[in-house]
PDB file as gemmi writes it, atoms N, CA and C in Angstrom:
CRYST1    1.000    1.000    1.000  90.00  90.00  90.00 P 1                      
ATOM      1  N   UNK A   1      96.590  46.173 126.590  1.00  0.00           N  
ATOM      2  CA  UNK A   1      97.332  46.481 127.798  1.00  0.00           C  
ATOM      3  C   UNK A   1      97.670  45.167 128.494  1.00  0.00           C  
ATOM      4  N   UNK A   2      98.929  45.130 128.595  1.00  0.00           N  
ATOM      5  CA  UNK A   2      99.326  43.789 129.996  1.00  0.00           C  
ATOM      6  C   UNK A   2      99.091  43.934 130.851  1.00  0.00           C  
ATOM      7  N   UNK A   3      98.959  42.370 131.752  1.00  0.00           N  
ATOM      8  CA  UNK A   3      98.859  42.678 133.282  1.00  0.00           C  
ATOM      9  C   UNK A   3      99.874  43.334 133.856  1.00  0.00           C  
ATOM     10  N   UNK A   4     101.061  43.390 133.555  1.00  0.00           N  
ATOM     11  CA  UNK A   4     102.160  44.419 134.390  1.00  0.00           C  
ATOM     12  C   UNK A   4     101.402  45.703 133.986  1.00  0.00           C  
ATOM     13  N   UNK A   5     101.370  46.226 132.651  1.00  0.00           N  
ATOM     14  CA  UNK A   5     101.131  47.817 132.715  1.00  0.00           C  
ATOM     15  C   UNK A   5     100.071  48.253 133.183  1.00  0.00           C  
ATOM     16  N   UNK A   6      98.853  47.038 133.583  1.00  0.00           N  
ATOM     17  CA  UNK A   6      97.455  47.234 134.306  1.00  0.00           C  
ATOM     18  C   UNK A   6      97.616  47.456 135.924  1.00  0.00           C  
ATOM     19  N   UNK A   7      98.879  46.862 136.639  1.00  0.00           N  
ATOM     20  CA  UNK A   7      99.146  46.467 138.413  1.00  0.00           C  
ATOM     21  C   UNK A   7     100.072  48.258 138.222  1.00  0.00           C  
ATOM     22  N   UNK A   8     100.763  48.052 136.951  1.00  0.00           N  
ATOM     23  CA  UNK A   8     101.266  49.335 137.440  1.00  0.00           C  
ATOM     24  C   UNK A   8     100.652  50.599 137.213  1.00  0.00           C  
ATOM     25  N   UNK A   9      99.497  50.854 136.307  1.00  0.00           N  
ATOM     26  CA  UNK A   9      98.628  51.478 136.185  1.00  0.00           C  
ATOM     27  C   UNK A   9      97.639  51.866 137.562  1.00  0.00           C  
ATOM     28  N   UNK A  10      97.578  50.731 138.137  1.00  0.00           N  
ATOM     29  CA  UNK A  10      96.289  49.995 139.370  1.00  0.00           C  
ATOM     30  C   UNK A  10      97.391  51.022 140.469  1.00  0.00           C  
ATOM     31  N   UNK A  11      98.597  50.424 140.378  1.00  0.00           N  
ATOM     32  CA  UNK A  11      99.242  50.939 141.855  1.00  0.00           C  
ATOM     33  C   UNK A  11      99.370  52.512 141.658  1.00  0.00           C  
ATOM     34  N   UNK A  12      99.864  53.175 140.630  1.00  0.00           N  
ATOM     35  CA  UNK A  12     100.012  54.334 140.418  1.00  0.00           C  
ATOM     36  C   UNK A  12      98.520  55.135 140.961  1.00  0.00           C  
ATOM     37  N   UNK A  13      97.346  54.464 140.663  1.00  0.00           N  
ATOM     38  CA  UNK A  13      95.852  55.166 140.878  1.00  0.00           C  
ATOM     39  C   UNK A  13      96.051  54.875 142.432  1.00  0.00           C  
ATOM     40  N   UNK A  14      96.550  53.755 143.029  1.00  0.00           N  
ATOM     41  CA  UNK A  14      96.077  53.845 144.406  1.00  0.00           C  
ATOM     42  C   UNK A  14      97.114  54.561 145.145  1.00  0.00           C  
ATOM     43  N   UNK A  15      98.147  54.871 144.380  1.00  0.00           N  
ATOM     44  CA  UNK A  15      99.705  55.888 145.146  1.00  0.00           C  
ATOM     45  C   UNK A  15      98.994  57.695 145.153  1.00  0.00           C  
ATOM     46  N   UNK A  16      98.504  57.667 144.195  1.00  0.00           N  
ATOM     47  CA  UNK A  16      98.129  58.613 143.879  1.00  0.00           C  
ATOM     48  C   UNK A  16      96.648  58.822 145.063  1.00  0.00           C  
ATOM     49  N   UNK A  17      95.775  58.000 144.743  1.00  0.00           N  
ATOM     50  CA  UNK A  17      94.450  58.361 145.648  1.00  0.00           C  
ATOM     51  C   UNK A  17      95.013  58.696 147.488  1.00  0.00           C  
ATOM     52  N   UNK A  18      95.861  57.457 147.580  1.00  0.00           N  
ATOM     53  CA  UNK A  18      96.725  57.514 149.222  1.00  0.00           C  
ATOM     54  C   UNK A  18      97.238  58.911 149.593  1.00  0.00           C  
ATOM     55  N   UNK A  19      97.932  59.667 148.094  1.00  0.00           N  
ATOM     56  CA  UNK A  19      99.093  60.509 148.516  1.00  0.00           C  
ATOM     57  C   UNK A  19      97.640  61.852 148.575  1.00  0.00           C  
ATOM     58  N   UNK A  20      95.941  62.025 147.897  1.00  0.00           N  
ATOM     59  CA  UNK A  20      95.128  63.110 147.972  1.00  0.00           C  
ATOM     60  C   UNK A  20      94.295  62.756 149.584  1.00  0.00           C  
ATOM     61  N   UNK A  21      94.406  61.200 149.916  1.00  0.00           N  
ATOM     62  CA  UNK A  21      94.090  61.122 151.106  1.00  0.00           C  
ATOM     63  C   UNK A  21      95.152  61.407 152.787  1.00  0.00           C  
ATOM     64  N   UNK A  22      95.981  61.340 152.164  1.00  0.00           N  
ATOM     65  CA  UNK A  22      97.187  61.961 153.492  1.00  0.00           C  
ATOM     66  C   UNK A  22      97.180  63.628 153.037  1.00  0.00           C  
ATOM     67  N   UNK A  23      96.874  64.176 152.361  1.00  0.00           N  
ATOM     68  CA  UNK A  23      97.005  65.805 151.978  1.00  0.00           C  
ATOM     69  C   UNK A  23      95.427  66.047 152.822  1.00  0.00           C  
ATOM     70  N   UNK A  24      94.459  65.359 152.162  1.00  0.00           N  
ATOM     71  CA  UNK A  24      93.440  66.021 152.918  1.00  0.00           C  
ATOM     72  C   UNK A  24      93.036  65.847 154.283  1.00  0.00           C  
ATOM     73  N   UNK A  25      93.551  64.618 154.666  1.00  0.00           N  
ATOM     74  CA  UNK A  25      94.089  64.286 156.412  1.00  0.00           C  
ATOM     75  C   UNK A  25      94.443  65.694 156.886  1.00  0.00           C  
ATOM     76  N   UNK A  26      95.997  65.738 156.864  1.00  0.00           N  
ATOM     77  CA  UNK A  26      96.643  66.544 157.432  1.00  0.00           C  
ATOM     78  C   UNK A  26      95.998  67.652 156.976  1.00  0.00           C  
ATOM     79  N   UNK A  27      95.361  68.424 156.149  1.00  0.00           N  
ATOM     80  CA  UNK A  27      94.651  69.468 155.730  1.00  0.00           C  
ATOM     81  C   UNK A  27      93.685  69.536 156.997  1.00  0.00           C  
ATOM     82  N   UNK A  28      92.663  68.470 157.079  1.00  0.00           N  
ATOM     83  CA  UNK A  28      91.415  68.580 158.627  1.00  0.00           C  
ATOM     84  C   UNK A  28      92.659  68.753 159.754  1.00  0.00           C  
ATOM     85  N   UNK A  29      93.447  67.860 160.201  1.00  0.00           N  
ATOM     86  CA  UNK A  29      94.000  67.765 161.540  1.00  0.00           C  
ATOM     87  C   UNK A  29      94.835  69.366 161.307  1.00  0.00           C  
ATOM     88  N   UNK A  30      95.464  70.518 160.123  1.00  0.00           N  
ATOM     89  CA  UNK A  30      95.899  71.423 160.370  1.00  0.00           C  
ATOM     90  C   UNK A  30      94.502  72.428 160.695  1.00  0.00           C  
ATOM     91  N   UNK A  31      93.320  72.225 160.628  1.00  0.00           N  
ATOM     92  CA  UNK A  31      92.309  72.546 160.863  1.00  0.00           C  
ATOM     93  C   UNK A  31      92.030  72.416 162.105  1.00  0.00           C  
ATOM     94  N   UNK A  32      91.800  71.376 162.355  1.00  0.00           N  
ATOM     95  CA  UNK A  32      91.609  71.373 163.737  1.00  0.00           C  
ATOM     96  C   UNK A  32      92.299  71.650 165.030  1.00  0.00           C  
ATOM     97  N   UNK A  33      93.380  70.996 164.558  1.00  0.00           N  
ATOM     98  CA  UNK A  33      94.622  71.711 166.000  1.00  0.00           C  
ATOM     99  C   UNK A  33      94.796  73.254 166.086  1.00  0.00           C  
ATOM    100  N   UNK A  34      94.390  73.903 165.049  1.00  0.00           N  
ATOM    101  CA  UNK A  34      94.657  75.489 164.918  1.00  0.00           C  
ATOM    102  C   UNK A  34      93.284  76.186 165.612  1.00  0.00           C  
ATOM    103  N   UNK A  35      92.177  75.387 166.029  1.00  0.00           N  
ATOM    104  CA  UNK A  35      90.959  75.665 166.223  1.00  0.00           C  
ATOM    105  C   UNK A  35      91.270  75.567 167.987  1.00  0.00           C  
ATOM    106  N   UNK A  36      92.055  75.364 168.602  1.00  0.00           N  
ATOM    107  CA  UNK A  36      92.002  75.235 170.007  1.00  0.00           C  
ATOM    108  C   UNK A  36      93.567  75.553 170.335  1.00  0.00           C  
ATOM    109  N   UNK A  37      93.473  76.776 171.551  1.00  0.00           N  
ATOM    110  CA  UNK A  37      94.512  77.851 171.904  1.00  0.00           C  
ATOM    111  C   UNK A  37      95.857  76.736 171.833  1.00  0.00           C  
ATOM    112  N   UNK A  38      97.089  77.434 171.477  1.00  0.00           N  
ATOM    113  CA  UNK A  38      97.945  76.506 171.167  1.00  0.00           C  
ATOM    114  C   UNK A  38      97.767  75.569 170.706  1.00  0.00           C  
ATOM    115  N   UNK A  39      97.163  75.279 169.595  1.00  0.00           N  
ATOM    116  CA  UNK A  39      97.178  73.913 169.031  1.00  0.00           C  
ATOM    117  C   UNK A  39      97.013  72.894 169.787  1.00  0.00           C  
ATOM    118  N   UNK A  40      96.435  73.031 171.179  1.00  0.00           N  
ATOM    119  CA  UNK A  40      96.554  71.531 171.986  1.00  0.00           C  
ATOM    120  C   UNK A  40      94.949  70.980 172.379  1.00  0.00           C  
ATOM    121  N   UNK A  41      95.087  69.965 171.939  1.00  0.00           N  
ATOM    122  CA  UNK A  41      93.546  69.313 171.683  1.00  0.00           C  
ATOM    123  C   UNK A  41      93.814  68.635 173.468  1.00  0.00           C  
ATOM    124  N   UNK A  42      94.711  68.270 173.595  1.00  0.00           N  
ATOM    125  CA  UNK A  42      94.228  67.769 174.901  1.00  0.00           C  
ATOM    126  C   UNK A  42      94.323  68.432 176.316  1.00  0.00           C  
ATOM    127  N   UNK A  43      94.725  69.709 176.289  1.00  0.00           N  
ATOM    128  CA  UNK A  43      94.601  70.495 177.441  1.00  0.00           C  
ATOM    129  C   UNK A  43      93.040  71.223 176.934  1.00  0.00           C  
ATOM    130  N   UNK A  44      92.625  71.470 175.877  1.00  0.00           N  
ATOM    131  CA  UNK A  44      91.462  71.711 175.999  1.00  0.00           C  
ATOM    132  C   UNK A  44      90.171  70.805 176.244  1.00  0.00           C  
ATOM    133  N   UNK A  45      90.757  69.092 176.257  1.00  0.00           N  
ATOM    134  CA  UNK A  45      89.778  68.050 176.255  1.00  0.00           C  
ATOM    135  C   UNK A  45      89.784  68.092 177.819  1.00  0.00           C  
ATOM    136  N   UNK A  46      90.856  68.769 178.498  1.00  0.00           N  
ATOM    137  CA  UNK A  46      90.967  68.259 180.536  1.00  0.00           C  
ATOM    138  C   UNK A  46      90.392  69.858 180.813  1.00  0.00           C  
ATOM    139  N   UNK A  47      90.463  70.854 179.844  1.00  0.00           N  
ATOM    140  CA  UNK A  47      90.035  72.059 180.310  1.00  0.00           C  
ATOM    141  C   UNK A  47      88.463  71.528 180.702  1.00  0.00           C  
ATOM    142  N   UNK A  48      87.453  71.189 179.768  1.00  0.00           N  
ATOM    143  CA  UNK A  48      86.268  70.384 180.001  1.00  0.00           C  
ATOM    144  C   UNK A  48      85.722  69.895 180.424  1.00  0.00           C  
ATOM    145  N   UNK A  49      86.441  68.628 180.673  1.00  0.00           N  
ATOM    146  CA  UNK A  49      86.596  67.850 181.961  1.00  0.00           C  
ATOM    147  C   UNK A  49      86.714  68.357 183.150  1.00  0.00           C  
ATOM    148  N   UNK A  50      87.348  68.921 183.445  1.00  0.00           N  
ATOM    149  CA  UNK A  50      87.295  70.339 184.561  1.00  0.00           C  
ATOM    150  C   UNK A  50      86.011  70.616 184.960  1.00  0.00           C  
ATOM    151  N   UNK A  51      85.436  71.384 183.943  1.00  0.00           N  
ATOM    152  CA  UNK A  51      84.414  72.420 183.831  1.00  0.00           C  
ATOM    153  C   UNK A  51      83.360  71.602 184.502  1.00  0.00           C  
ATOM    154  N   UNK A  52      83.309  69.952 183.923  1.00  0.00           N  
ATOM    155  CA  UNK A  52      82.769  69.154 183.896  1.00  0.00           C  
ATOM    156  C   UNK A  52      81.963  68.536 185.689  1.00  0.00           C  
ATOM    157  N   UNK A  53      83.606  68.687 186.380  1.00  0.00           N  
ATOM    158  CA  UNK A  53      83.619  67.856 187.778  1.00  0.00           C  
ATOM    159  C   UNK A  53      83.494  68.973 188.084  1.00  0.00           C  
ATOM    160  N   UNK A  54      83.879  70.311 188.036  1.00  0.00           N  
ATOM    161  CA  UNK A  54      83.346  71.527 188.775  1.00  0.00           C  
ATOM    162  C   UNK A  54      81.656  71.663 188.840  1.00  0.00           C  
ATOM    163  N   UNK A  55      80.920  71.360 187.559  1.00  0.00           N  
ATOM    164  CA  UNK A  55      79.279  71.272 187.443  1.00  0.00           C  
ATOM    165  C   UNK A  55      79.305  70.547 188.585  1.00  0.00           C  
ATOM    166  N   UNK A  56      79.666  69.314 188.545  1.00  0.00           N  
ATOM    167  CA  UNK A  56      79.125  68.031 189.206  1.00  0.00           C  
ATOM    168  C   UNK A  56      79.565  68.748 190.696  1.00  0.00           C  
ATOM    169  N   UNK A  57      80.273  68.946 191.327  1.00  0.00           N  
ATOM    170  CA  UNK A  57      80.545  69.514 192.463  1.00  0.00           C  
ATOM    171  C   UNK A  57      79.494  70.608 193.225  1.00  0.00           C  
ATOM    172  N   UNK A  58      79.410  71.794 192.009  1.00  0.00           N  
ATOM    173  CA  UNK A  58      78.617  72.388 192.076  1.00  0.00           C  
ATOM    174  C   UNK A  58      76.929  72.475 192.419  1.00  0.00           C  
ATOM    175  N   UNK A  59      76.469  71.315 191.989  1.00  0.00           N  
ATOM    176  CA  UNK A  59      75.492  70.493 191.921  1.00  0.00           C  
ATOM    177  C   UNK A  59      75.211  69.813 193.268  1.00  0.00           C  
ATOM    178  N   UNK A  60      76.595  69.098 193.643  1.00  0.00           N  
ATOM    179  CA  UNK A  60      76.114  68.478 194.970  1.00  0.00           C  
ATOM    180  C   UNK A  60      76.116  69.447 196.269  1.00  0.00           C  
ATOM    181  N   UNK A  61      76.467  70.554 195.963  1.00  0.00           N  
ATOM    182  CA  UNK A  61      76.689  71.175 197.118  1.00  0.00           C  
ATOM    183  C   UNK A  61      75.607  72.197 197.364  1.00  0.00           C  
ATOM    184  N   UNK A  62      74.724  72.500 195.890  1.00  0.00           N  
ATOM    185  CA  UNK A  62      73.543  73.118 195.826  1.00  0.00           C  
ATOM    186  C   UNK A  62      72.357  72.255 196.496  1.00  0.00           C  
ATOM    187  N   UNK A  63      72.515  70.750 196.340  1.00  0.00           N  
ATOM    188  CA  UNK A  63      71.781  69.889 196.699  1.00  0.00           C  
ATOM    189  C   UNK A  63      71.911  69.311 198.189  1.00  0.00           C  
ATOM    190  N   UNK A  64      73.130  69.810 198.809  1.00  0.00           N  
ATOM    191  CA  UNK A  64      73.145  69.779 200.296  1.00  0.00           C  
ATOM    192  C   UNK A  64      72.857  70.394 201.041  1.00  0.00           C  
ATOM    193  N   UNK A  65      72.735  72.230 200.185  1.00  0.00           N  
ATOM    194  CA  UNK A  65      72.463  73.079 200.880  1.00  0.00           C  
ATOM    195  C   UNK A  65      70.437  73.182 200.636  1.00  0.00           C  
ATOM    196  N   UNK A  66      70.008  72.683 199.732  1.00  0.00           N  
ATOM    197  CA  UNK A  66      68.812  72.444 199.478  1.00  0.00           C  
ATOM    198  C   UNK A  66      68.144  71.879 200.870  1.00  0.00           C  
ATOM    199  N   UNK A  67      68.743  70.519 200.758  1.00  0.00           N  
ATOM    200  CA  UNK A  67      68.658  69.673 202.017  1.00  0.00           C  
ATOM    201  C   UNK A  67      68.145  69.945 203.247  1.00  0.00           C  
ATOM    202  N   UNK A  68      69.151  70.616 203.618  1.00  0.00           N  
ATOM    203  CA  UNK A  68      69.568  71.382 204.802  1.00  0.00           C  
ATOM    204  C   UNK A  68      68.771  72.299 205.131  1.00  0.00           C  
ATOM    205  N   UNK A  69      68.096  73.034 204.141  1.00  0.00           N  
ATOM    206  CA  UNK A  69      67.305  73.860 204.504  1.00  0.00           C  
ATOM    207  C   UNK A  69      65.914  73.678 204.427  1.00  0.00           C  
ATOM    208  N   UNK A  70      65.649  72.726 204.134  1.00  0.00           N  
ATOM    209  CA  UNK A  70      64.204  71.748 204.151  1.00  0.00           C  
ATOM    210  C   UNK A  70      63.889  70.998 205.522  1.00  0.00           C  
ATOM    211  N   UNK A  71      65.476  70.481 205.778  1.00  0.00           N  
ATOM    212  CA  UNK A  71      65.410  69.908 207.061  1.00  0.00           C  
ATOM    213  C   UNK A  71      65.151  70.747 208.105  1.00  0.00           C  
ATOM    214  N   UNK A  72      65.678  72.296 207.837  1.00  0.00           N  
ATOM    215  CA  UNK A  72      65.309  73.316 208.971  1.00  0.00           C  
ATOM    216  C   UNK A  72      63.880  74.041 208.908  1.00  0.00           C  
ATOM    217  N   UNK A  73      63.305  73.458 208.021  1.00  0.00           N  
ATOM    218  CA  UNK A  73      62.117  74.037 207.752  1.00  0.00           C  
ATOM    219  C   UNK A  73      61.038  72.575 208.186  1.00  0.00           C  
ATOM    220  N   UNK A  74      61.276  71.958 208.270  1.00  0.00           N  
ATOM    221  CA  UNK A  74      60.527  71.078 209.049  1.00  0.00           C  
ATOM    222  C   UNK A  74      60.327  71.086 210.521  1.00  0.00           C  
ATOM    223  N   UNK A  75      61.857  71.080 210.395  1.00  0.00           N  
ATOM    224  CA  UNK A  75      62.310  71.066 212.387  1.00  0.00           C  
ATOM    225  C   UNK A  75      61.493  72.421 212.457  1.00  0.00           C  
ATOM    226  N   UNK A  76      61.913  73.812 212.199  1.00  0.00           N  
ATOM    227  CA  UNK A  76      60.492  74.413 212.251  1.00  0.00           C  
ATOM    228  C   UNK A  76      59.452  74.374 212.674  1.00  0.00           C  
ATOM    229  N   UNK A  77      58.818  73.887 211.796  1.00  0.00           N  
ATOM    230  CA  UNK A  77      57.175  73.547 211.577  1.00  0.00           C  
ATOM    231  C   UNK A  77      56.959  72.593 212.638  1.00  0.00           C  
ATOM    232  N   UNK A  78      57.571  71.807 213.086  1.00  0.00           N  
ATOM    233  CA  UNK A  78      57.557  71.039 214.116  1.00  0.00           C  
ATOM    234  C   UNK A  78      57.498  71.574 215.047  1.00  0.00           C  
ATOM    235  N   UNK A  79      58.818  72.472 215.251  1.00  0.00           N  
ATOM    236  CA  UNK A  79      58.314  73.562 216.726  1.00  0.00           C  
ATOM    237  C   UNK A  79      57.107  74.511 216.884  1.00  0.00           C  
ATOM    238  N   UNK A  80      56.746  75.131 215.962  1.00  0.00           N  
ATOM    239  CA  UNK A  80      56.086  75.725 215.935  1.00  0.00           C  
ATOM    240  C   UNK A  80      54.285  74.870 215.925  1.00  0.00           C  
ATOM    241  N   UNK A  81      54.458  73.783 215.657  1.00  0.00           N  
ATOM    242  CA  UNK A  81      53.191  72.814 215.840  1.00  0.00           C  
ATOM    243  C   UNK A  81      53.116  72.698 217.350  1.00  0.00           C  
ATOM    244  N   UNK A  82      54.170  71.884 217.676  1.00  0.00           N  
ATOM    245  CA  UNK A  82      54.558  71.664 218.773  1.00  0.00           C  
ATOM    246  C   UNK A  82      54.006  73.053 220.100  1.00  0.00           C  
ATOM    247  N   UNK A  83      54.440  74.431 220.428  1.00  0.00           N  
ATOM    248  CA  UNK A  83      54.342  75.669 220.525  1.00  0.00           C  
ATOM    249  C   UNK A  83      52.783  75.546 220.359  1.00  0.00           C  
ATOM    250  N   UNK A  84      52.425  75.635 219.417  1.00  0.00           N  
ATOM    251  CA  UNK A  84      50.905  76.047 219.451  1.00  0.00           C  
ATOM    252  C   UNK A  84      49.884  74.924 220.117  1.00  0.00           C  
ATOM    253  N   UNK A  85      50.263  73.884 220.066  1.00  0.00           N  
ATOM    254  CA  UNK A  85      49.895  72.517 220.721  1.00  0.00           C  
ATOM    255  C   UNK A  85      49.599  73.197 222.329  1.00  0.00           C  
ATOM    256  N   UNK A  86      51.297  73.295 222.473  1.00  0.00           N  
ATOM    257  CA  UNK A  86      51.487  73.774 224.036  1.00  0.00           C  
ATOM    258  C   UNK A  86      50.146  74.840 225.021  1.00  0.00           C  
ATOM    259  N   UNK A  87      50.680  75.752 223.559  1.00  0.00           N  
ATOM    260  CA  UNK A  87      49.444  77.174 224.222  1.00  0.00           C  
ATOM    261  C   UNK A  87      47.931  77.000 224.205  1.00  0.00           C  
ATOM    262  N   UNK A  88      47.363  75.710 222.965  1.00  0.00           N  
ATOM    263  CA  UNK A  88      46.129  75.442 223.207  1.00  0.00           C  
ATOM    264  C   UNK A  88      45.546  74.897 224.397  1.00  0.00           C  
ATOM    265  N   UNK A  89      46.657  74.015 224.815  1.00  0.00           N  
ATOM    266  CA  UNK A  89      46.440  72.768 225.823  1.00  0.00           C  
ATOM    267  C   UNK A  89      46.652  73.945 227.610  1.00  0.00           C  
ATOM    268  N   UNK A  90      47.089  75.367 227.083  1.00  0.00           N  
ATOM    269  CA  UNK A  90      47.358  75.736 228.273  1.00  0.00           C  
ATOM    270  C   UNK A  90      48.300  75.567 229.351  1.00  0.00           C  
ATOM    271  N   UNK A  91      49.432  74.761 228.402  1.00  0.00           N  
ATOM    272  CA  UNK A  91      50.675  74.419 229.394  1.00  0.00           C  
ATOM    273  C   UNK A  91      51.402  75.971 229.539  1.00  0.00           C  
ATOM    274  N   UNK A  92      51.553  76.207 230.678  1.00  0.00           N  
ATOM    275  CA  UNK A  92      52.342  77.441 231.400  1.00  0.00           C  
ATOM    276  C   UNK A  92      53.639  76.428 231.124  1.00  0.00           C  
ATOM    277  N   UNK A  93      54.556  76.541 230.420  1.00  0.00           N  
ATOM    278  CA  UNK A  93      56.086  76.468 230.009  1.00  0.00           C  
ATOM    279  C   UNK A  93      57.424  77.110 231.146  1.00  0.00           C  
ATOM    280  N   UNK A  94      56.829  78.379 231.449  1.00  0.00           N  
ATOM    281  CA  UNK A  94      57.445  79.378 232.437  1.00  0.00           C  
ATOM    282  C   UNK A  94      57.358  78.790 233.354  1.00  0.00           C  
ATOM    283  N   UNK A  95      56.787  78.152 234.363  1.00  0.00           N  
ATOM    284  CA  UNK A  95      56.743  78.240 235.878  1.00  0.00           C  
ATOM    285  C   UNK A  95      57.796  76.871 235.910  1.00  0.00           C  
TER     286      UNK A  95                                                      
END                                                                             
Protein backbone atom coordinates (compact mmCIF):
# COMPACT_ATOMS: atom_id res chain seq x y z
CA UNK A 1 0.00 0.00 0.00
CA UNK A 2 1.27 3.73 -0.72
CA UNK A 3 1.34 6.58 1.31
CA UNK A 4 -1.42 8.26 -0.86
CA UNK A 5 -3.74 5.10 -0.66
CA UNK A 6 -2.81 4.93 3.27
CA UNK A 7 -3.84 9.28 3.89
CA UNK A 8 -6.67 8.31 1.72
CA UNK A 9 -7.58 5.26 3.45
CA UNK A 10 -6.67 7.33 7.01
CA UNK A 11 -9.06 10.27 5.80
CA UNK A 12 -11.89 8.11 4.58
CA UNK A 13 -11.77 6.26 8.42
CA UNK A 14 -11.75 9.70 9.97
CA UNK A 15 -14.75 11.11 7.35
CA UNK A 16 -16.45 8.29 8.19
CA UNK A 17 -15.88 8.14 12.23
CA UNK A 18 -16.81 12.35 12.07
CA UNK A 19 -19.91 11.66 9.84
CA UNK A 20 -21.14 8.39 13.09
CA UNK A 21 -20.07 11.21 15.48
CA UNK A 22 -22.37 14.18 14.09
CA UNK A 23 -25.35 11.35 13.67
CA UNK A 24 -24.97 10.39 17.22
CA UNK A 25 -24.66 14.17 18.37
CA UNK A 26 -27.69 15.23 16.82
CA UNK A 27 -29.32 11.80 17.80
CA UNK A 28 -28.64 12.99 22.01
CA UNK A 29 -29.47 16.81 21.25
CA UNK A 30 -32.91 15.27 19.21
CA UNK A 31 -33.21 13.59 22.60
CA UNK A 32 -32.88 16.03 24.61
CA UNK A 33 -34.66 19.06 23.21
CA UNK A 34 -37.78 16.70 22.81
CA UNK A 35 -37.45 15.99 26.66
CA UNK A 36 -38.52 19.65 27.69
CA UNK A 37 -42.14 21.25 26.64
CA UNK A 38 -41.52 22.75 23.25
CA UNK A 39 -38.28 21.75 22.68
CA UNK A 40 -36.90 24.77 24.61
CA UNK A 41 -34.03 24.06 26.92
CA UNK A 42 -33.82 27.55 27.91
CA UNK A 43 -37.22 28.65 29.03
CA UNK A 44 -37.09 25.59 31.04
CA UNK A 45 -33.41 26.50 32.43
CA UNK A 46 -35.27 30.36 33.62
CA UNK A 47 -38.44 28.24 34.50
CA UNK A 48 -35.88 26.96 37.48
CA UNK A 49 -34.27 29.68 38.07
CA UNK A 50 -37.56 31.07 38.94
CA UNK A 51 -38.52 28.35 41.14
CA UNK A 52 -35.14 28.97 42.41
CA UNK A 53 -35.41 32.96 43.61
CA UNK A 54 -39.02 32.16 44.54
CA UNK A 55 -37.36 29.36 47.33
CA UNK A 56 -34.92 32.00 48.20
CA UNK A 57 -37.67 34.64 48.73
CA UNK A 58 -39.70 32.30 50.33
CA UNK A 59 -37.15 31.52 52.83
CA UNK A 60 -36.44 35.04 53.76
CA UNK A 61 -39.74 35.93 54.51
CA UNK A 62 -40.32 32.70 56.64
CA UNK A 63 -37.22 33.89 58.43
CA UNK A 64 -38.61 37.42 59.11
CA UNK A 65 -41.64 36.25 60.16
CA UNK A 66 -39.71 33.73 62.53
CA UNK A 67 -37.96 36.80 63.83
CA UNK A 68 -40.64 38.74 64.56
CA UNK A 69 -42.25 36.48 66.48
CA UNK A 70 -39.44 35.65 68.84
CA UNK A 71 -38.99 39.25 69.21
CA UNK A 72 -42.69 39.35 70.45
CA UNK A 73 -42.17 36.65 72.60
CA UNK A 74 -39.49 38.15 74.47
CA UNK A 75 -40.99 41.62 74.66
CA UNK A 76 -43.56 39.34 76.32
CA UNK A 77 -41.73 37.65 78.77
CA UNK A 78 -40.35 40.85 79.62
CA UNK A 79 -43.68 42.26 80.43
CA UNK A 80 -44.86 39.76 82.05
CA UNK A 81 -41.45 39.54 84.33
CA UNK A 82 -41.68 42.95 84.61
CA UNK A 83 -45.85 42.64 85.90
CA UNK A 84 -45.00 40.08 88.31
CA UNK A 85 -41.93 42.05 89.65
CA UNK A 86 -44.54 44.91 90.05
CA UNK A 87 -47.20 42.76 92.06
CA UNK A 88 -44.48 41.15 94.30
CA UNK A 89 -42.95 44.45 95.24
CA UNK A 90 -46.67 45.62 95.86
CA UNK A 91 -46.65 48.55 93.52
CA UNK A 92 -50.46 49.68 93.28
CA UNK A 93 -50.05 50.66 89.31
CA UNK A 94 -53.83 52.04 89.54
CA UNK A 95 -53.72 54.92 91.84
Amino acid sequence: MTEHELDSALNKVKADLLLKIDEQVKKLRDEVETAFHNNDLISHRNYHAEIVEKTKEKKEIWLDVKKKIATSIVWAIIALAVSYITYKMGFDLKS
